[in-house]
N, C-alpha and C positions, 0 to 999 in steps of 0.2 A: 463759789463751788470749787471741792477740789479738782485742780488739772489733772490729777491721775485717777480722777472717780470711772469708771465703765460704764459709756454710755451708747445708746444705738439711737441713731440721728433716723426715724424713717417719715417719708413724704407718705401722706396718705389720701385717699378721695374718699368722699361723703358716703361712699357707699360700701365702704371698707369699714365694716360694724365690731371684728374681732380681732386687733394687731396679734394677739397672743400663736395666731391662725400658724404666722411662720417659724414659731420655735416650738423645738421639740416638749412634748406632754410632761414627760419625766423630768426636763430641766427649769430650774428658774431662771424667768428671761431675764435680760438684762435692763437696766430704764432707759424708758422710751420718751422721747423727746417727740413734740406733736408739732408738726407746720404745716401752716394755715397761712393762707392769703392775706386772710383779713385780722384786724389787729385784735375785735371784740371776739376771737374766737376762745371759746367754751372748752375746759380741760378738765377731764372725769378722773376718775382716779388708777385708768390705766396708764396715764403717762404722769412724767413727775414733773412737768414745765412746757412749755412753748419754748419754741427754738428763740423769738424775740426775747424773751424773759431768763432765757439762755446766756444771751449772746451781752445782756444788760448787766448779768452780775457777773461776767467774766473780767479778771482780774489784770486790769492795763498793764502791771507793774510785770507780768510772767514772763521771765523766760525763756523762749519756745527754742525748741530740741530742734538745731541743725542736722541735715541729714550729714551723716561719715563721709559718705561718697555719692559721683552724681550718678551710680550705678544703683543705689538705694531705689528702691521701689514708690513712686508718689501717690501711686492711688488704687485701686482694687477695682476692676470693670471685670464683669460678665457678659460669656458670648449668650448669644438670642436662645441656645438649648436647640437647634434646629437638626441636633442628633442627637435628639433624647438628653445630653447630659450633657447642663450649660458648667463652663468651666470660670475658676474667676482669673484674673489676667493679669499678671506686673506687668504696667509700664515701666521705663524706668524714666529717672529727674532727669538724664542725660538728653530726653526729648524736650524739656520744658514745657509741660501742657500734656493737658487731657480730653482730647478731641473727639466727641460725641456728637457731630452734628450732620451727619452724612445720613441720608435715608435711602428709601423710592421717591419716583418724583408722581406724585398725582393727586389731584385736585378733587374734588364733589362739592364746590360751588365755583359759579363763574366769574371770574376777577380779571381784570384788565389793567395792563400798565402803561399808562400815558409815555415815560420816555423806555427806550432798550434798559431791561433788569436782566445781568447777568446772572446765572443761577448753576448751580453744581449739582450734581445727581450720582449716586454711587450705587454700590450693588449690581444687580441685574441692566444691563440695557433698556430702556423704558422702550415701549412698544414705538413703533410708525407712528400709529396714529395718536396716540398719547401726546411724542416727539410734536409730532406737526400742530396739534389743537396748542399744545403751551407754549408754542412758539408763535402760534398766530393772536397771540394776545398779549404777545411784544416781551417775552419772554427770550435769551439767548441762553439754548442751556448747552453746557457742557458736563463730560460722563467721567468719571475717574474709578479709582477700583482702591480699595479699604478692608481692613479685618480690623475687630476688636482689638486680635493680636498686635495690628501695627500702628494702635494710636490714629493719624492721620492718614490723609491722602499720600499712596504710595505712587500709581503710576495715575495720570490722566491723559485725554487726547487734545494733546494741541493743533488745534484749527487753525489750516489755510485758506486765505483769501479766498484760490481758486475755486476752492471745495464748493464755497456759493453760487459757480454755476452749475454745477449738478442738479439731478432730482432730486424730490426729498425724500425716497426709499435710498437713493446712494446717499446722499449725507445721512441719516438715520444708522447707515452699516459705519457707517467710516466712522461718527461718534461713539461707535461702542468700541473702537482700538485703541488700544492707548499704547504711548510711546514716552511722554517725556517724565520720568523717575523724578520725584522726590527721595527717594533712597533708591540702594544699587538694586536691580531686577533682572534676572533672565529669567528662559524656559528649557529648562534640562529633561533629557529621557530618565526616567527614572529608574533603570536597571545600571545603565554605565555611566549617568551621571555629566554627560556631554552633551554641548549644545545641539537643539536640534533643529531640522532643516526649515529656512525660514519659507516657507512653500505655502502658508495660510493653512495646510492639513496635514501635518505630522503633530500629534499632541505631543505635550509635555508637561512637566510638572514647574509650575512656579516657586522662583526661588526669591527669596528678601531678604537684606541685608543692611540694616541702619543705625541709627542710634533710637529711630522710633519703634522697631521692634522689640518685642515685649523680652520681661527676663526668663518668663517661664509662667506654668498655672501653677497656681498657689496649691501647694499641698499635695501635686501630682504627678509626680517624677515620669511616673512609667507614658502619661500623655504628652508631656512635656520631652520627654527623649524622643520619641515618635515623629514629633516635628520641627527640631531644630537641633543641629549637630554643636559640637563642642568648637567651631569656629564663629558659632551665632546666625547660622544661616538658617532662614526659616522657611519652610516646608508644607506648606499650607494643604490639605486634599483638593486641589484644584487643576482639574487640566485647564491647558490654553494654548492655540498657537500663533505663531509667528508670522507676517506678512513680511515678504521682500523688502518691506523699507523697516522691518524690525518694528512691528507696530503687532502688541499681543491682542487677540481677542480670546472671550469665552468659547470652552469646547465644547 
C-alpha cells in the first residue's frame, strides 16, 4: 500500500452499523480501515482492509518522516465536548507521549486486592464515600488534576504519613489538594494577574506552563488565543484556591 495513500484508522463496536454516520453527506469519505479484536473478523465493503491486514502489507523498507522539531505536533486528542464544542488538541513531541489514562474513579462490581494497589484518580475529587468503599478493599488512591490540553498529570497530592491519623472525611478533603507540579503551576486573580492570597477562599484562575502543554486547537486561533498567552502560559476556565501550605483545590 502506498504511504502517502489517505486513510482514516477508526475503532468501532458491533453496534456501530453505519461508519459513514461521521462524515459529511456531500463529501466523499475517506477509506476506512476496520479493527476488530479478533483475527476471523468479517470486512464489508465499507472498509478497504483490516487494520491487521494493514499493518501485514506495510512496506519494512519505508522511510518514515522525522518530525523538523520537537515542537512538531505528535498526535490529535479531543476534549470530552463538555461545552457543547469539543476542540481537537496539539500536544507537542517535546512531551514525548500521549497520556489518556486518567478518568473518575468508580467501580459497579465488587473486586478486592489481596496486597496495597496504588491507584490514581483525576478530574473531579471522587466522593467520601466512594474514597472510603475503594480504599476498604485495599485500594490506596491518590487524586491529581489533568486537561486534555496538558497531556499528562499536571499537579497531584502528595501524601503524608501523618495525614493517616486523621478521619476519613479529613483525608477525603486533604486528597483533593494538590501541591507537587509536574510542570510549573500557580493561581492568579484574573483581572491583575498576581498571585492570590493563599487563604483556602480567595479564587483564582489556574495557570500552566510546561513542555506538556498543548501547542494550541487545531484550526482555532480565536479559542486558542483565549487561553494561552504568547509566552505559553495556559489558562484553563477553572477557578481554584490556595491553602496556606500552597496546596490548590477546586472552587
Amino acid at each position: 500500500m502506498n504511504p502517502s495513500s489517505s486513510l482514516s484508522i477508526l475503532s468501532l463496536v458491533p453496534l456501530l452499523s453505519e461508519p459513514s454516520f461521521f462524515f459529511p453527506h456531500n463529501k466523499t469519505p475517506p477509506l476506512l480501515v476496520y479493527i476488530n479484536n479478533h483475527d476471523d473478523a468479517v470486512v464489508d465493503s465499507r472498509f478497504c482492509c483490516t487494520y491487521k491486514s494493514l499493518v501485514e502489507r506495510g512496506d519494512s523498507d519505508f522511510k518514515w518522516v522525522r518530525p523538523k522539531s520537537e515542537l512538531d505536533p505528535i498526535v490529535l486528542n479531543y476534549t470530552s465536548g463538555t461545552t457543547t464544542a469539543s476542540k481537537g488538541v496539539k500536544p507537542q513531541r517535546n512531551f514525548h507521549g500521549d497520556d489518556r489514562c486518567f478518568d473518575r474513579l468508580g467501580c459497579s462490581e465488587t473486586i478486592a486486592a489481596r496486597n496495597p494497589v496504588k491507584t490514581l484518580t483525576a478530574r473531579a475529587p471522587p466522593p467520601t464515600a466512594v474514597l472510603l468503599r475503594t480504599e476498604s478493599l485495599g485500594f490506596v488512591v491518590s487524586h491529581g488534576y489533568r486537561l486534555t490540553e496538558t497531556g499528562g498529570l499536571v499537579v497531584f497530592c502528595a501524601w503524608k504519613r501523618d495525614w493517616n491519623k486523621l478521619s476519613a472525611t479529613e483525608q477525603a478533603r486533604l486528597k483533593s489538594r494538590q501541591s507537587l507540579g509536574l510542570t510549573e503551576a500557580d493561581v492568579v486573580d484574573p483581572e491583575s494577574g498576581l498571585n492570590v492570597k493563599h487563604d483556602e477562599s480567595t479564587l483564582g484562575e489556574i495557570v500552566l506552563k510546561g513542555a506538556s502543554v498543548m501547542l494550541g486547537y487545531l484550526k482555532d486561533p480565536i479559542a486558542t488565543n483565549k487561553c494561552m498567552k504568547k509566552t505559553g502560559d495556559f489558562t484553563p476556565v477553572m477557578l481554584v484556591s490556595c491553602t496556606p501550605m500552597g496546596r490548590g483545590g477546586h472552587g
